[in-house]
Chimera marker file (.cmm) of the C-alpha trace (Angstrom):
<marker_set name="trace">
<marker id="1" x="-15.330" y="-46.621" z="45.396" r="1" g="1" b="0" radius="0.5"/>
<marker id="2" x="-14.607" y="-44.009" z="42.531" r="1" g="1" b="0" radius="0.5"/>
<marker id="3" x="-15.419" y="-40.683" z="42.574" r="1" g="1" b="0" radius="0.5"/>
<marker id="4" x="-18.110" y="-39.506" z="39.854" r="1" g="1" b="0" radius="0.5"/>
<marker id="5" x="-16.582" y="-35.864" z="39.462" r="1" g="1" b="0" radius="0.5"/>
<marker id="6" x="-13.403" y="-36.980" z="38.712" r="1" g="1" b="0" radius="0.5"/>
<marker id="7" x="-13.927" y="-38.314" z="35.727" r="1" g="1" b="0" radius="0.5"/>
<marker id="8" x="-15.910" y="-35.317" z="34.486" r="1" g="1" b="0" radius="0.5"/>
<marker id="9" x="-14.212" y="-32.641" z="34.269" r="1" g="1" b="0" radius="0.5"/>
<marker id="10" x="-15.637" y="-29.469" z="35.370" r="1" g="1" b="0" radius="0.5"/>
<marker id="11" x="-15.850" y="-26.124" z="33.253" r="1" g="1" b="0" radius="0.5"/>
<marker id="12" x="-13.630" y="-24.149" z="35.905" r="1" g="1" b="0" radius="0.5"/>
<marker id="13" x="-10.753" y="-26.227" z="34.836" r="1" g="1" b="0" radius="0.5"/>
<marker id="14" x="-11.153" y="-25.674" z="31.247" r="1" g="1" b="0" radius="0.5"/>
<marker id="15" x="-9.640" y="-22.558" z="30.148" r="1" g="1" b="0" radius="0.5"/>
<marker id="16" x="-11.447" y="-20.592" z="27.737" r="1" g="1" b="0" radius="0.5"/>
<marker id="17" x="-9.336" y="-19.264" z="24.509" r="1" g="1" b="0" radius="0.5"/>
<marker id="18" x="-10.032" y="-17.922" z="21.067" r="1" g="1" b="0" radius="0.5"/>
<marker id="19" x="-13.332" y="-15.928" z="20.367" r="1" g="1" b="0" radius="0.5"/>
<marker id="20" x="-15.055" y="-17.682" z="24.335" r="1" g="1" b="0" radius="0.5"/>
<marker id="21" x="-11.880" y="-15.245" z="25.620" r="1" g="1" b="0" radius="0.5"/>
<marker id="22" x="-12.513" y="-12.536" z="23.866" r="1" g="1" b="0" radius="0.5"/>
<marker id="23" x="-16.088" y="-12.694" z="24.533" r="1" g="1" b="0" radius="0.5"/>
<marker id="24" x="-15.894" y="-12.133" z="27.679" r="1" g="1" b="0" radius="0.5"/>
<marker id="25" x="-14.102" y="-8.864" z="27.728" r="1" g="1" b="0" radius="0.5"/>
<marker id="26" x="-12.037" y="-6.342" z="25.682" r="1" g="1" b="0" radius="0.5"/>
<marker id="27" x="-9.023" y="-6.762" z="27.958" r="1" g="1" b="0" radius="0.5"/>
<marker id="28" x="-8.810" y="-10.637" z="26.982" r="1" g="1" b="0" radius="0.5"/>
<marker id="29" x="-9.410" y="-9.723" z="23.450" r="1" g="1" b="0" radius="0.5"/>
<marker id="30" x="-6.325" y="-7.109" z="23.386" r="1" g="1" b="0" radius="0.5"/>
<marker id="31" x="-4.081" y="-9.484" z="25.655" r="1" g="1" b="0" radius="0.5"/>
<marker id="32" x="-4.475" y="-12.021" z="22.340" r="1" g="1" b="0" radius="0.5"/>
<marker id="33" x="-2.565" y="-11.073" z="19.200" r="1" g="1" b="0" radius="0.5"/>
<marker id="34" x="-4.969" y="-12.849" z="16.747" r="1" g="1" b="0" radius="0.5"/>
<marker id="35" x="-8.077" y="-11.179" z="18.722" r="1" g="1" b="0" radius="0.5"/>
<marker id="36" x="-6.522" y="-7.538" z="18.602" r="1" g="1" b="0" radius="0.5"/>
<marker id="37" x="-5.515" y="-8.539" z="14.635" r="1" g="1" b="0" radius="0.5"/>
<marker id="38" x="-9.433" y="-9.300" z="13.925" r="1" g="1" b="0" radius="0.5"/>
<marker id="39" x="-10.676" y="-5.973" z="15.809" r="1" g="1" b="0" radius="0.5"/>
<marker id="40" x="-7.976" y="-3.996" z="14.112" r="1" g="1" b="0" radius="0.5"/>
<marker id="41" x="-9.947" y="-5.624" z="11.117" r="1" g="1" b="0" radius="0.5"/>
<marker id="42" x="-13.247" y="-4.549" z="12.288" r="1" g="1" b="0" radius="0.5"/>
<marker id="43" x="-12.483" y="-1.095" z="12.949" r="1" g="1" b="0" radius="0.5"/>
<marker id="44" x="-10.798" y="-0.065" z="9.768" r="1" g="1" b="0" radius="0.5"/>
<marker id="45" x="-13.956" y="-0.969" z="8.090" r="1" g="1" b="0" radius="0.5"/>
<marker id="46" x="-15.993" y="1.135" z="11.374" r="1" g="1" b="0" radius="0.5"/>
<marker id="47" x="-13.489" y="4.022" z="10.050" r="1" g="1" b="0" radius="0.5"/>
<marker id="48" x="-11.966" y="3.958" z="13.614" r="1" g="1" b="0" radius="0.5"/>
<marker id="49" x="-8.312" y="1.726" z="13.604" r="1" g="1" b="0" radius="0.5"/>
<marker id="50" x="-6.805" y="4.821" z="15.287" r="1" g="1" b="0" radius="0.5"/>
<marker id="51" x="-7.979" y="4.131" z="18.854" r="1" g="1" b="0" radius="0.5"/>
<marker id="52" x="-6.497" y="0.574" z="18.794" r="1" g="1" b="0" radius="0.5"/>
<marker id="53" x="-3.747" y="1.752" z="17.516" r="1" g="1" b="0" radius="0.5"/>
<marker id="54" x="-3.240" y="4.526" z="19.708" r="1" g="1" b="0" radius="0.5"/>
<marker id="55" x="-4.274" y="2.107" z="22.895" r="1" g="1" b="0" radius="0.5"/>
<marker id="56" x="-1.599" y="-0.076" z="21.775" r="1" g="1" b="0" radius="0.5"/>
<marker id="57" x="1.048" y="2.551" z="21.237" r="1" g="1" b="0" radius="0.5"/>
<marker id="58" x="0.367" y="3.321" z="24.693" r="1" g="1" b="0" radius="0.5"/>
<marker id="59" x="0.728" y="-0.027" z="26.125" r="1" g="1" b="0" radius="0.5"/>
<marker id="60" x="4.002" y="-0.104" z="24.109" r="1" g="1" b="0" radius="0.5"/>
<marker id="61" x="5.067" y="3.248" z="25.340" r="1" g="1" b="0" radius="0.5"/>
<marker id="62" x="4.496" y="2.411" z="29.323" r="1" g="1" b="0" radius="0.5"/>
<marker id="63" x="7.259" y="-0.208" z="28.716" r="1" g="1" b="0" radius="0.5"/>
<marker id="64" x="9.570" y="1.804" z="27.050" r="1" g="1" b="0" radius="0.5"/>
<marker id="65" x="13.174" y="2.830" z="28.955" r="1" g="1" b="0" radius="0.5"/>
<marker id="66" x="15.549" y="5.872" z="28.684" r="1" g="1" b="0" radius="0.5"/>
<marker id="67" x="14.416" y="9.692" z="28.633" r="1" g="1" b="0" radius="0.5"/>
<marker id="68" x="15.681" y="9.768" z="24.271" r="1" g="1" b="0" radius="0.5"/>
<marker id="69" x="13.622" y="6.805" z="23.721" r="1" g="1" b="0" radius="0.5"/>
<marker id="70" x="10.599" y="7.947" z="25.599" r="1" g="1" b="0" radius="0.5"/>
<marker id="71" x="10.788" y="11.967" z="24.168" r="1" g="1" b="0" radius="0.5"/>
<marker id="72" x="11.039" y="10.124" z="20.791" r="1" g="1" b="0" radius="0.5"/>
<marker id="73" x="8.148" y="7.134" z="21.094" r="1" g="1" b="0" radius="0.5"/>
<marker id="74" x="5.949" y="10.372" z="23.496" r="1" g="1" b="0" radius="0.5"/>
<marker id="75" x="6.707" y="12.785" z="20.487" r="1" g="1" b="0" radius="0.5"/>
<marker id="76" x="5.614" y="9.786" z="18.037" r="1" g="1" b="0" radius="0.5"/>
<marker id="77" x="2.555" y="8.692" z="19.595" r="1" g="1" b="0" radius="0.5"/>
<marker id="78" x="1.242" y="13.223" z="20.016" r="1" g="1" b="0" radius="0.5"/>
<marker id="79" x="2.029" y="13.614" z="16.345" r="1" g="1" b="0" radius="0.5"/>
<marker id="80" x="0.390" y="10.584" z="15.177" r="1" g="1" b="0" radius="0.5"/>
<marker id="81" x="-2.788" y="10.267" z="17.185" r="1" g="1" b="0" radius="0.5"/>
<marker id="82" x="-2.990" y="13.810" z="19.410" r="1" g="1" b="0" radius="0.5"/>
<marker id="83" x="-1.994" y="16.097" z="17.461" r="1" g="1" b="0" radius="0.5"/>
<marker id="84" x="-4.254" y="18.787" z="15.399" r="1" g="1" b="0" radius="0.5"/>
<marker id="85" x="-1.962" y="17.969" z="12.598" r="1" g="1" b="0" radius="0.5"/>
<marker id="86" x="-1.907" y="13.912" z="12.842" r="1" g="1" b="0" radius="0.5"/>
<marker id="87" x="-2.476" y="11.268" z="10.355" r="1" g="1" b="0" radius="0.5"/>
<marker id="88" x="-4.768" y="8.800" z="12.601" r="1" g="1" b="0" radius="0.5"/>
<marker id="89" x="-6.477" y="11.586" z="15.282" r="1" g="1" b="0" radius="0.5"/>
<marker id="90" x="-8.135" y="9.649" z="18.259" r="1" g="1" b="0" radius="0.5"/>
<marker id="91" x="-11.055" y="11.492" z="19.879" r="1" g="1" b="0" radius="0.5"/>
<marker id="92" x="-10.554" y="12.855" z="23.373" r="1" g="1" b="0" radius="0.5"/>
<marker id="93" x="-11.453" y="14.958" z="25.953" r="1" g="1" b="0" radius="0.5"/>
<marker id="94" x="-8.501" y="17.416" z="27.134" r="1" g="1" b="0" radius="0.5"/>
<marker id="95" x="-6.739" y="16.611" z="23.909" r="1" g="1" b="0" radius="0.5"/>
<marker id="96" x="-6.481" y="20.601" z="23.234" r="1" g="1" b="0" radius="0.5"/>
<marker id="97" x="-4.696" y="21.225" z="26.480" r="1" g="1" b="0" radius="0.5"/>
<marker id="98" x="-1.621" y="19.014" z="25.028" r="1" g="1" b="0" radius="0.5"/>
<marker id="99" x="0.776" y="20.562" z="24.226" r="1" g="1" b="0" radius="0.5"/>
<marker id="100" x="3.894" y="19.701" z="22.780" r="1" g="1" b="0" radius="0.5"/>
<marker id="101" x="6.050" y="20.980" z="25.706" r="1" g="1" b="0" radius="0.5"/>
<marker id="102" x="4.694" y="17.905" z="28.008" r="1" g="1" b="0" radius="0.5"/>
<marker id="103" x="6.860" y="16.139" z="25.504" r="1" g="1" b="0" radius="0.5"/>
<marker id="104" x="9.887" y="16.928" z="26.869" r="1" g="1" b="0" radius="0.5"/>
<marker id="105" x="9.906" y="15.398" z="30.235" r="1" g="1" b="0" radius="0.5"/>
<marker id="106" x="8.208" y="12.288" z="29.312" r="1" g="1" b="0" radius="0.5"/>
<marker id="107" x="6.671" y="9.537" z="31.684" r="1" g="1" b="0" radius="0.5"/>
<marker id="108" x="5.583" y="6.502" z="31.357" r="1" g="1" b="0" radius="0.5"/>
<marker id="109" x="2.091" y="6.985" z="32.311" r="1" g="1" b="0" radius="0.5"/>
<marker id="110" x="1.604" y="10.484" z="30.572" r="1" g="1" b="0" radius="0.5"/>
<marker id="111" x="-0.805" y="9.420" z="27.960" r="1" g="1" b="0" radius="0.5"/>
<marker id="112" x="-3.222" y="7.021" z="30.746" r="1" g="1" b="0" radius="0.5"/>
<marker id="113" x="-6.248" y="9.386" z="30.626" r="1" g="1" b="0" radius="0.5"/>
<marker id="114" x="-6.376" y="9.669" z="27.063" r="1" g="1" b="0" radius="0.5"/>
<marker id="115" x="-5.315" y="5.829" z="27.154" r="1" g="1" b="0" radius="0.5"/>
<marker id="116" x="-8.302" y="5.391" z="29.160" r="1" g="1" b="0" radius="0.5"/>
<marker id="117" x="-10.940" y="7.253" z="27.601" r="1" g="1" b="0" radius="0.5"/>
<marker id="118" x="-10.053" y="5.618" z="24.362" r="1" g="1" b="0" radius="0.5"/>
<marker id="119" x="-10.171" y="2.046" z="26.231" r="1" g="1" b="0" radius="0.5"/>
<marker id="120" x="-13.580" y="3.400" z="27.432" r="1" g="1" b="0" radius="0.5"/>
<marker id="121" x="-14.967" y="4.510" z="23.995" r="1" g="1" b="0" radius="0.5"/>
<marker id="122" x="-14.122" y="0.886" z="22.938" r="1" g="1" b="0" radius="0.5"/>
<marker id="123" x="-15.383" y="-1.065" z="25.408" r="1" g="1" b="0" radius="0.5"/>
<marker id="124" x="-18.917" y="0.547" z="25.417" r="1" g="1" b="0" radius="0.5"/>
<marker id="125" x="-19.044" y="1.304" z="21.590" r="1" g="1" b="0" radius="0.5"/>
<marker id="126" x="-17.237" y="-0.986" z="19.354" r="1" g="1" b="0" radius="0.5"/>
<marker id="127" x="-16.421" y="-3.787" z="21.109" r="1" g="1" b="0" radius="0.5"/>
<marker id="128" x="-20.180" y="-4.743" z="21.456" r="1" g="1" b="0" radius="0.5"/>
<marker id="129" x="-20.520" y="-4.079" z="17.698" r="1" g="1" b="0" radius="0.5"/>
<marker id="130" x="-17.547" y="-6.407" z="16.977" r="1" g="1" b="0" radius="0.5"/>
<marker id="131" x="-19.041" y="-9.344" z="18.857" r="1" g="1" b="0" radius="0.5"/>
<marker id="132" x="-21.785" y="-8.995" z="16.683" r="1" g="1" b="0" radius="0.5"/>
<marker id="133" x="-19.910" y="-8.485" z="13.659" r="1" g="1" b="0" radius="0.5"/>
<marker id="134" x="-19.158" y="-10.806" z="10.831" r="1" g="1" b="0" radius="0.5"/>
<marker id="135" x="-15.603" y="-10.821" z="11.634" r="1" g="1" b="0" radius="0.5"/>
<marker id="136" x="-15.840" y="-12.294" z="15.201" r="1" g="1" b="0" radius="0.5"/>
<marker id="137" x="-18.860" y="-14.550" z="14.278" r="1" g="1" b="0" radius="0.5"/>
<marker id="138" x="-17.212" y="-15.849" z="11.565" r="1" g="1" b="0" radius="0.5"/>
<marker id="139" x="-13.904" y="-16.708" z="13.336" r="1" g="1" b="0" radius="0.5"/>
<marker id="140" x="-15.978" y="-18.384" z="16.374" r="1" g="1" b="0" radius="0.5"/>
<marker id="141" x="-17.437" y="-20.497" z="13.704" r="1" g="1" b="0" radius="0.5"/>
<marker id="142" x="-14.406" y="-21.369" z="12.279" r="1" g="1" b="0" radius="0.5"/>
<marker id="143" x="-12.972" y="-22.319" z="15.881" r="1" g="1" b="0" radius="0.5"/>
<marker id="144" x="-16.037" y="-24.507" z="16.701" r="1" g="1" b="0" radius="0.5"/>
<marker id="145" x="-15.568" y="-26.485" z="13.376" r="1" g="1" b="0" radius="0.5"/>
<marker id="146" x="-11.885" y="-26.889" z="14.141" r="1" g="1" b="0" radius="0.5"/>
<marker id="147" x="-13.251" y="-28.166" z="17.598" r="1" g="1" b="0" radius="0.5"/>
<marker id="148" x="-15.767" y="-31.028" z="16.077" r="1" g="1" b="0" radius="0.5"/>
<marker id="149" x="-13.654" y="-31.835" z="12.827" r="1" g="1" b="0" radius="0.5"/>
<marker id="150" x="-12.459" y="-35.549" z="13.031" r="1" g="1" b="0" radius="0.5"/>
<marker id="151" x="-8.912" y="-35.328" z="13.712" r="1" g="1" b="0" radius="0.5"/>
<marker id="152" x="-9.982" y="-32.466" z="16.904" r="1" g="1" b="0" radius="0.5"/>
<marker id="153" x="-12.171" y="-35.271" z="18.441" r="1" g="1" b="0" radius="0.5"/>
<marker id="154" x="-10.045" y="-38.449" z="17.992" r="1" g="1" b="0" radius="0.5"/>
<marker id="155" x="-7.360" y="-36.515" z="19.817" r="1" g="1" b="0" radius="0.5"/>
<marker id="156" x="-10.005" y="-36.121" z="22.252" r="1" g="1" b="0" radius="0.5"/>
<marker id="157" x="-11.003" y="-39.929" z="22.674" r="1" g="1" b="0" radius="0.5"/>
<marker id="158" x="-7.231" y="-41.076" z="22.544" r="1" g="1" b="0" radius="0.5"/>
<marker id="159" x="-6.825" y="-38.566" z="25.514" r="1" g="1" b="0" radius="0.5"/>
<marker id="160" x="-9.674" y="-39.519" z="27.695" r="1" g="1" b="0" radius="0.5"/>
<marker id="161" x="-8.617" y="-43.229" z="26.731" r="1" g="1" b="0" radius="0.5"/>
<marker id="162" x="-4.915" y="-42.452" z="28.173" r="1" g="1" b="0" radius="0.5"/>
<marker id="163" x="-6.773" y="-40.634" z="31.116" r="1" g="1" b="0" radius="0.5"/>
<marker id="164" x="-9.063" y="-43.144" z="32.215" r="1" g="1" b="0" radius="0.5"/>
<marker id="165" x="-7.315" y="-46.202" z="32.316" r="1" g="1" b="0" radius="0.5"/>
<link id1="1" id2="2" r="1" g="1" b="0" radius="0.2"/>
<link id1="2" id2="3" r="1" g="1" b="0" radius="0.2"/>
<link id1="3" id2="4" r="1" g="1" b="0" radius="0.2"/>
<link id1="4" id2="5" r="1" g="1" b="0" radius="0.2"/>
<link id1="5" id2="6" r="1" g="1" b="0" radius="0.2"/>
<link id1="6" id2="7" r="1" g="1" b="0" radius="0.2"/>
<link id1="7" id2="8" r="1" g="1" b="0" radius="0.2"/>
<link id1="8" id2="9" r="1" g="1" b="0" radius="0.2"/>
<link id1="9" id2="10" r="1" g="1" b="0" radius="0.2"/>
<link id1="10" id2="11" r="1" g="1" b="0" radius="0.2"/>
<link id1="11" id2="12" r="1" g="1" b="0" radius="0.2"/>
<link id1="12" id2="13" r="1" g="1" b="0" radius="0.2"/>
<link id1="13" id2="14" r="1" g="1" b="0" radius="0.2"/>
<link id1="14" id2="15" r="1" g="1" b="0" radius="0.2"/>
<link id1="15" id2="16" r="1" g="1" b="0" radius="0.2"/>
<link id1="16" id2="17" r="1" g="1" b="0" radius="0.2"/>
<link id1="17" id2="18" r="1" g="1" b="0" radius="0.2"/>
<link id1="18" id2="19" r="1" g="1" b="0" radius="0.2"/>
<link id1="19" id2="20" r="1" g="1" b="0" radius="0.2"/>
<link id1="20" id2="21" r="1" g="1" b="0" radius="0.2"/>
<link id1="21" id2="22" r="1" g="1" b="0" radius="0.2"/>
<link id1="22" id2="23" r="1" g="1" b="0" radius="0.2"/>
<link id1="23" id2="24" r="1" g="1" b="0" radius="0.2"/>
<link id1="24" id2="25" r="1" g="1" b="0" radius="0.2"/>
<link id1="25" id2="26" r="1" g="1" b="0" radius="0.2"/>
<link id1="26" id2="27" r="1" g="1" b="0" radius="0.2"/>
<link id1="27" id2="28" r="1" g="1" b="0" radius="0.2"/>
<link id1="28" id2="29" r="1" g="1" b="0" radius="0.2"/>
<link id1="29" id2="30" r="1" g="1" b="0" radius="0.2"/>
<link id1="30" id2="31" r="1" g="1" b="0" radius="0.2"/>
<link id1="31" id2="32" r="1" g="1" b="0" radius="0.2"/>
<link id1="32" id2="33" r="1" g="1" b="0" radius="0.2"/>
<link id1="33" id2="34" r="1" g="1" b="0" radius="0.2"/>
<link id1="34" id2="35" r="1" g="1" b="0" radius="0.2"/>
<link id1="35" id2="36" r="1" g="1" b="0" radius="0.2"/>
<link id1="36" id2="37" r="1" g="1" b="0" radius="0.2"/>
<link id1="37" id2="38" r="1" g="1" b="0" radius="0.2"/>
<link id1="38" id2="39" r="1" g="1" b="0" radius="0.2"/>
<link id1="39" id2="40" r="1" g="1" b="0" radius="0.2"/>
<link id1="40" id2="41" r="1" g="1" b="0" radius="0.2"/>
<link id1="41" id2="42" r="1" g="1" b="0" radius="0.2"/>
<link id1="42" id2="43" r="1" g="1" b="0" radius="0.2"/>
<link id1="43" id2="44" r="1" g="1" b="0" radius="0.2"/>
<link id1="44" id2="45" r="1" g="1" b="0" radius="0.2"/>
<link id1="45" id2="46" r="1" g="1" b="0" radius="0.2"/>
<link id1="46" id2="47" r="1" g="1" b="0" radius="0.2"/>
<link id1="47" id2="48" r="1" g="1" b="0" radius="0.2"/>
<link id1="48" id2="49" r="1" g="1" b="0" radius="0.2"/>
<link id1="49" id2="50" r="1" g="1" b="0" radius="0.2"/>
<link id1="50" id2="51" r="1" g="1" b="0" radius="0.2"/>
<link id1="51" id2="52" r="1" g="1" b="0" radius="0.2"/>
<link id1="52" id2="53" r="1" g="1" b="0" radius="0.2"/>
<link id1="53" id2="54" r="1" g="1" b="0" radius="0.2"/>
<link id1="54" id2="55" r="1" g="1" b="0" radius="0.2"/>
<link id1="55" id2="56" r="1" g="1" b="0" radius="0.2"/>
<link id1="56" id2="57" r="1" g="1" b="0" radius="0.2"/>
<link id1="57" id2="58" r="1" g="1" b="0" radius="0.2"/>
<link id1="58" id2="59" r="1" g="1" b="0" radius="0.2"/>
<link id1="59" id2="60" r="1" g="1" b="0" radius="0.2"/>
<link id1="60" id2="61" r="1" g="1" b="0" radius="0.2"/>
<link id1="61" id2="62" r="1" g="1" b="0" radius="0.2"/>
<link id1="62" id2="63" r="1" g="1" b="0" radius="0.2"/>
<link id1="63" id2="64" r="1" g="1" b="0" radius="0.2"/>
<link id1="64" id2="65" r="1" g="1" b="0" radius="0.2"/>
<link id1="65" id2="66" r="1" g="1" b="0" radius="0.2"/>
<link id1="66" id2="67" r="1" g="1" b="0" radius="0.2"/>
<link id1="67" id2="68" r="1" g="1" b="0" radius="0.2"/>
<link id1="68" id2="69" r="1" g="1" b="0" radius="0.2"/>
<link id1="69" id2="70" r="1" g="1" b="0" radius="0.2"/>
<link id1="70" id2="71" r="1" g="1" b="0" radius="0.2"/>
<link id1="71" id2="72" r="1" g="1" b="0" radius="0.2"/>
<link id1="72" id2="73" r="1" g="1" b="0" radius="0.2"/>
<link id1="73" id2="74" r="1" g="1" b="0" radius="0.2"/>
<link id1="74" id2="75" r="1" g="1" b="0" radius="0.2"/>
<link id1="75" id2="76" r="1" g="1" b="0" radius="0.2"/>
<link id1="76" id2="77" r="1" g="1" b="0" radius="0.2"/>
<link id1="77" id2="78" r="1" g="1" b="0" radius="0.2"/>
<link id1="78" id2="79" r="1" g="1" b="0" radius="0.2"/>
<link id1="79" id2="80" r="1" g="1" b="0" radius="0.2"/>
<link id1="80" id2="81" r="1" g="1" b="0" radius="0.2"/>
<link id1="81" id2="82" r="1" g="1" b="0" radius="0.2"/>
<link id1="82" id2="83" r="1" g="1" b="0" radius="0.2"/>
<link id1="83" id2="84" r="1" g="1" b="0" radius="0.2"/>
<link id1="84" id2="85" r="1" g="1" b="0" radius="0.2"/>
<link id1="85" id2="86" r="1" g="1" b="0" radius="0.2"/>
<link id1="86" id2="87" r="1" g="1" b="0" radius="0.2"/>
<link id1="87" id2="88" r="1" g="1" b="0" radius="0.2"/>
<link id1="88" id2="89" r="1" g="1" b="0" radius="0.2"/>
<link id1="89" id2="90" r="1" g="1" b="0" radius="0.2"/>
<link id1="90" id2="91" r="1" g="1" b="0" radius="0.2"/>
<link id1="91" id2="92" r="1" g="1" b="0" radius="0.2"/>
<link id1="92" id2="93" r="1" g="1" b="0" radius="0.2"/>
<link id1="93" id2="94" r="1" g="1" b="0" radius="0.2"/>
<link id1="94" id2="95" r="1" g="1" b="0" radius="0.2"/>
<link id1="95" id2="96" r="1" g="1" b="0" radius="0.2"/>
<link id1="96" id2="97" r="1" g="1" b="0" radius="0.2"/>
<link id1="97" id2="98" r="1" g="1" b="0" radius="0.2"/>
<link id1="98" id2="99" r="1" g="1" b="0" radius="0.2"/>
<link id1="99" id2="100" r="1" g="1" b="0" radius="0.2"/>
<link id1="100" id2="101" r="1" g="1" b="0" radius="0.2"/>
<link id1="101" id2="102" r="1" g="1" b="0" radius="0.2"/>
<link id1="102" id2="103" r="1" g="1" b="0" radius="0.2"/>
<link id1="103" id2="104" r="1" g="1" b="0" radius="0.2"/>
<link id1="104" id2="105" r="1" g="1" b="0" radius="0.2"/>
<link id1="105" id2="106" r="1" g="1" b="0" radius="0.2"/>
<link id1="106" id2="107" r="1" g="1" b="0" radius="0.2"/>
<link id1="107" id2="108" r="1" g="1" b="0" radius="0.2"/>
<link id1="108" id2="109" r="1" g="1" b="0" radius="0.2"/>
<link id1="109" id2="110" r="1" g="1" b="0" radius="0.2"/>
<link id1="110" id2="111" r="1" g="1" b="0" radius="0.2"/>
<link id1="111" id2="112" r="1" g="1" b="0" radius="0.2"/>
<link id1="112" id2="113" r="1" g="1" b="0" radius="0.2"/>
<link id1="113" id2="114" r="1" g="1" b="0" radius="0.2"/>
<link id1="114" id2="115" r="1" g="1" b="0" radius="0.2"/>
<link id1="115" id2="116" r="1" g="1" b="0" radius="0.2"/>
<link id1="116" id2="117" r="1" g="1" b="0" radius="0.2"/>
<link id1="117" id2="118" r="1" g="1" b="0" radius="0.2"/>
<link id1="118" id2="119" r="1" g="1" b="0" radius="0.2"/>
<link id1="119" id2="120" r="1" g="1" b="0" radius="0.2"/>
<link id1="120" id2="121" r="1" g="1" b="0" radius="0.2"/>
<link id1="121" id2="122" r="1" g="1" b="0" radius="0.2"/>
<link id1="122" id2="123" r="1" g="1" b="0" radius="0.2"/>
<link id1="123" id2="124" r="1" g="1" b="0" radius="0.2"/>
<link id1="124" id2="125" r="1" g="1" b="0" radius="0.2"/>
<link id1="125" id2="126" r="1" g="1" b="0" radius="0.2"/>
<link id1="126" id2="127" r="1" g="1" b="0" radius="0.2"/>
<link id1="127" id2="128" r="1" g="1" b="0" radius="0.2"/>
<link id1="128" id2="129" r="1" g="1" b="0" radius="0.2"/>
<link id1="129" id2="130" r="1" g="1" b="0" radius="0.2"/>
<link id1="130" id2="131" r="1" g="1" b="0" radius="0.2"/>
<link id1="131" id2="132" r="1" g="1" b="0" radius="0.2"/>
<link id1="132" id2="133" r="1" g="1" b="0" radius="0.2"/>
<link id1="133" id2="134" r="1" g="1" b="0" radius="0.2"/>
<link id1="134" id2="135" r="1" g="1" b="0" radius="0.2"/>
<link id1="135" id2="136" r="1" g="1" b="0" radius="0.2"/>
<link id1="136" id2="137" r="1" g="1" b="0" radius="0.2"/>
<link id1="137" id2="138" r="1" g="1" b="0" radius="0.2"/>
<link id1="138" id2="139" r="1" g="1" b="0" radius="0.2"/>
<link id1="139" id2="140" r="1" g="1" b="0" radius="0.2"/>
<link id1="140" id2="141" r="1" g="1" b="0" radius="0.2"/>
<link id1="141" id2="142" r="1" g="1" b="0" radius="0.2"/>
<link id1="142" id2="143" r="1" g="1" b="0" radius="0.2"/>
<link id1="143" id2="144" r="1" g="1" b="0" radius="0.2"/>
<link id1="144" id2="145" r="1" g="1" b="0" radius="0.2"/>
<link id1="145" id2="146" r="1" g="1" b="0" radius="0.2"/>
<link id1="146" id2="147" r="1" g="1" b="0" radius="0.2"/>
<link id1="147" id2="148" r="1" g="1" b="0" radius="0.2"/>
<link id1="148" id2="149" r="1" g="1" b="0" radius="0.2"/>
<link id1="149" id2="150" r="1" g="1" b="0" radius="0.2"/>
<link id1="150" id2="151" r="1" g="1" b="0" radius="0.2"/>
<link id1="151" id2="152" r="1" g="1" b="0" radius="0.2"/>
<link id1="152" id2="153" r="1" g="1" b="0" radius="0.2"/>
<link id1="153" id2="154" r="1" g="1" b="0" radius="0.2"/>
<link id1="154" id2="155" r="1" g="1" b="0" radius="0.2"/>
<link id1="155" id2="156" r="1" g="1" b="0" radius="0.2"/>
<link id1="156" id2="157" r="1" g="1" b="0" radius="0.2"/>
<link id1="157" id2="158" r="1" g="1" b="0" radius="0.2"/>
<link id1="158" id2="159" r="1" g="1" b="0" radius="0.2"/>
<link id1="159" id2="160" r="1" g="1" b="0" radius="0.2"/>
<link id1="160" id2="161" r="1" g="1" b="0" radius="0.2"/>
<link id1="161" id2="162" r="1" g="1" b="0" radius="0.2"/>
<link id1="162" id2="163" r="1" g="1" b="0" radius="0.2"/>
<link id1="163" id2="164" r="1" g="1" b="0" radius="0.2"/>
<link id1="164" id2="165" r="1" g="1" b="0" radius="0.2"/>
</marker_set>
């Protein structure tokens, strides 16, 4: 006797990817490279690149080794984003008590508040705009014609003839 749900698979084994993953939250969005690309899109036309930028810098700095290349990447990341003087200035909270003197003994979790209050501001502000946007929508569409063109679904019946024989 064969077993019905074995030849149907269920949606726990499918793994989700594309715009389903970053659907379901920012952190699979900014683990994807194409998903951070189109939100970097998004929020240079919000007016508002800098905190994914700056979150990313972050991310970039935790990983980063040696006290000259951490007082350099720390000093980049204050005068770029933290500073009253920088280019791209993220919005935060405590950002006045920085000074530059915490740049000198760097660590690699000196930025995390600010890190997370940006990761905040994104989560419950942008990131529900972007799902809405044109941007995502339009790349989900994309993906879902990719997923029911021709060539996508006789891949599909060639594997589920390999599978079930």
């Amino acid at each position: 006797e064969i077993n019905d749900s074995e030849s149907h698979p269920s949606s726990s084994h499918q793994t989700l990817k594309g715009t389903s993953k970053w659907a379901t939250s920012l952190e699979n969005l900014l683990e994807d490279p194409e998903g951070v690309k189109r939100f970097r899109e998004f929020l240079k036309k919000e007016f508002s690149e800098e905190n994914v930028l700056f979150w990313l810098a972050c991310e970039e700095f935790k990983k980063t080794q040696g006290k000259k290349q951490m007082q350099e990447k720390a000093k980049d990341i204050y005068m770029t984003f933290l500073s009253s003087k920088a280019s791209s200035q993220v919005n935060v909270e405590g950002q006045s008590r920085l000074n530059e003197t915490i740049l000198e003994t760097p660590h690699p979790l000196m930025f995390q508040k600010l890190q997370d209050q940006i990761f905040n501001l994104m989560k419950y502000d942008s990131y529900s705009r972007f799902l809405k946007s044109d941007i995502f929508l339009n790349q989900k569409k994309s993906e879902e014609q990719e997923e029911n063109s021709p060539e996508a679904q006789t891949a599909a019946k060639r594997a589920s003839r390999i599978y079930n024989t």
